[in-house]
C-alpha positions as CSV (number, residue, x, y, z in Angstrom):
1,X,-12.6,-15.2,14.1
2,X,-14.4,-18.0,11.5
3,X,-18.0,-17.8,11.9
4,X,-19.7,-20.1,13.5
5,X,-20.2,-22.8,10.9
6,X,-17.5,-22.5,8.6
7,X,-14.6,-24.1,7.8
8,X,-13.5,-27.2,10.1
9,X,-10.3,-25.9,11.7
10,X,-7.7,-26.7,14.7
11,X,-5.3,-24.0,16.5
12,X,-1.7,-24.5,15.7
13,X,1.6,-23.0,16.6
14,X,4.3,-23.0,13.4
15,X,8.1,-22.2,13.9
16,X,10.2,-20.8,10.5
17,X,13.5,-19.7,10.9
18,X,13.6,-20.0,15.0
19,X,10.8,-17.4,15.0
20,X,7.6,-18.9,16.2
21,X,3.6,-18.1,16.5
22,X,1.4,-19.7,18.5
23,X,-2.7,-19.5,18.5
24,X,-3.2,-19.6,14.9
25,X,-6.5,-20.9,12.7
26,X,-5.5,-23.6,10.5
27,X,-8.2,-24.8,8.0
28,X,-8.0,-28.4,7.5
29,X,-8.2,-28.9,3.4
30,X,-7.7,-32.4,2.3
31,X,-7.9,-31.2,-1.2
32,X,-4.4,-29.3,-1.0
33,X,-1.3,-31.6,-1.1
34,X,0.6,-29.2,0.5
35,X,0.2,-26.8,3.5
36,X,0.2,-23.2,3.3
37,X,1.1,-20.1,5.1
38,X,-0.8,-16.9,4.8
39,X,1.3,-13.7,3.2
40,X,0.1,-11.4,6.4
41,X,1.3,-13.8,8.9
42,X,4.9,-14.1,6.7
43,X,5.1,-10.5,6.9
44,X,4.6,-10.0,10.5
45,X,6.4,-12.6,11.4
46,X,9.7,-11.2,9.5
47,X,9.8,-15.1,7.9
48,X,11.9,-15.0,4.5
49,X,10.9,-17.2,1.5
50,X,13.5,-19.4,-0.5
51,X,14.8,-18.0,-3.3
52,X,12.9,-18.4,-6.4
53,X,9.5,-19.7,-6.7
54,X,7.8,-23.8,-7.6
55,X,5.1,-23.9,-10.3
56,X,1.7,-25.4,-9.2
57,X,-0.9,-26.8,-11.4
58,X,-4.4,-25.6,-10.2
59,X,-8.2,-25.6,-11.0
60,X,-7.1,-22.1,-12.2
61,X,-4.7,-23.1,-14.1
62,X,-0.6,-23.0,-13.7
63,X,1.0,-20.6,-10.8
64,X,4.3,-19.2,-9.4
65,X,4.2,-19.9,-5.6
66,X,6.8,-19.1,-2.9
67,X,8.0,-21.6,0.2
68,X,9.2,-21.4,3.4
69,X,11.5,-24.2,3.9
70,X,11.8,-26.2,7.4
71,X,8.4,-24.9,8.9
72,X,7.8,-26.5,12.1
73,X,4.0,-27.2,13.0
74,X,3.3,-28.1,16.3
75,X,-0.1,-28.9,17.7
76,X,-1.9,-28.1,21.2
77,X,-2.5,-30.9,23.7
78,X,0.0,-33.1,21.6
79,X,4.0,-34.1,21.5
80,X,3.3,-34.5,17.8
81,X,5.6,-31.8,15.3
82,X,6.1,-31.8,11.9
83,X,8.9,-29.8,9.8
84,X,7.3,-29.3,6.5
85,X,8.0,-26.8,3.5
86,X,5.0,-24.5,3.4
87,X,3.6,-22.5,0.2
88,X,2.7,-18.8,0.6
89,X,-0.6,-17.8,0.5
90,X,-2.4,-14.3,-0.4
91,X,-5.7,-13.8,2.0
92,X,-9.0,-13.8,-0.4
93,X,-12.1,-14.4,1.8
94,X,-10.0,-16.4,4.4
95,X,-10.7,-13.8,7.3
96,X,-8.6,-14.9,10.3
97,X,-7.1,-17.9,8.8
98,X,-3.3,-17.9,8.8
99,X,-2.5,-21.4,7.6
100,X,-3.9,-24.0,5.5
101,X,-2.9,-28.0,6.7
102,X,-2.5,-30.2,3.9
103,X,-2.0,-33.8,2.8
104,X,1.6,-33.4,3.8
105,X,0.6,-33.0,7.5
106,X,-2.6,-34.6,7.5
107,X,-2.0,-37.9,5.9
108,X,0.2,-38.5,9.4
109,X,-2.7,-38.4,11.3
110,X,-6.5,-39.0,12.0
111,X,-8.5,-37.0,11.8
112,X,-12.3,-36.3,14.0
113,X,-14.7,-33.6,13.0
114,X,-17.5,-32.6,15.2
115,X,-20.2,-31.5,12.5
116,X,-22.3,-30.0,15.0
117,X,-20.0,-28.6,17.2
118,X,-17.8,-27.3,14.9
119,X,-15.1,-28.7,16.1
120,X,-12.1,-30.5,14.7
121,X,-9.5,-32.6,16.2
122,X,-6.7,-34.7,14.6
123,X,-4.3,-37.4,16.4
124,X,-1.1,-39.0,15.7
């Protein structure tokens, strides 16, 4: 699990290719136009990437990325889904997290953190 503390974060369930996982940590990162998927989660899940790779422009300069295409994200407590194209990710210092929500996602709704409490919520 995240410390206690850390990042703010919501539980989500994401779908690829009819294959879905529920009860995952998403981080909520309004710095990342896109969300991402963590490589672990891809692997145990048996999810297959597109062909090929996009190039990204970071603060660490240019990358080769793979996506999932079609991912649906659902949310707990909510009728809200979302079919987006998520980026792969490769687990450095991100523990449990398994997916990263991104402007894509989170420009659709609003969002409510709980400083405190630790706890984040977002609405559509």
């Amino acid at each position: 699990m995240l410390p206690n503390g850390s990042y703010p974060h919501i539980i989500v369930t994401i779908e690829i290719q009819g294959i879905p996982e529920s009860n995952l940590i998403a981080i909520i990162d309004t710095g990342s136009d896109k969300t991402l998927i963590n490589r672990e989660l891809l692997d145990k899940m048996q999810w297959v990437t597109e062909p090929g790779t996009i190039t990204r422009n970071g603060l660490n300069g240019t990358i080769q990325v793979e996506v999932c295409k079609n991912a649906k994200i659902t949310f707990p407590n909510s009728l809200y889904e979302d079919t987006v194209d998520v980026e792969v990710f490769t687990s450095q210092n991100h523990g449990a997290v398994m997916c990263i929500l991104g402007t894509d996602i989170l420009n659709k709704s609003i969002i409510i953190y709980n400083g405190p409490a630790n706890i984040c919520t977002l609405s559509f």
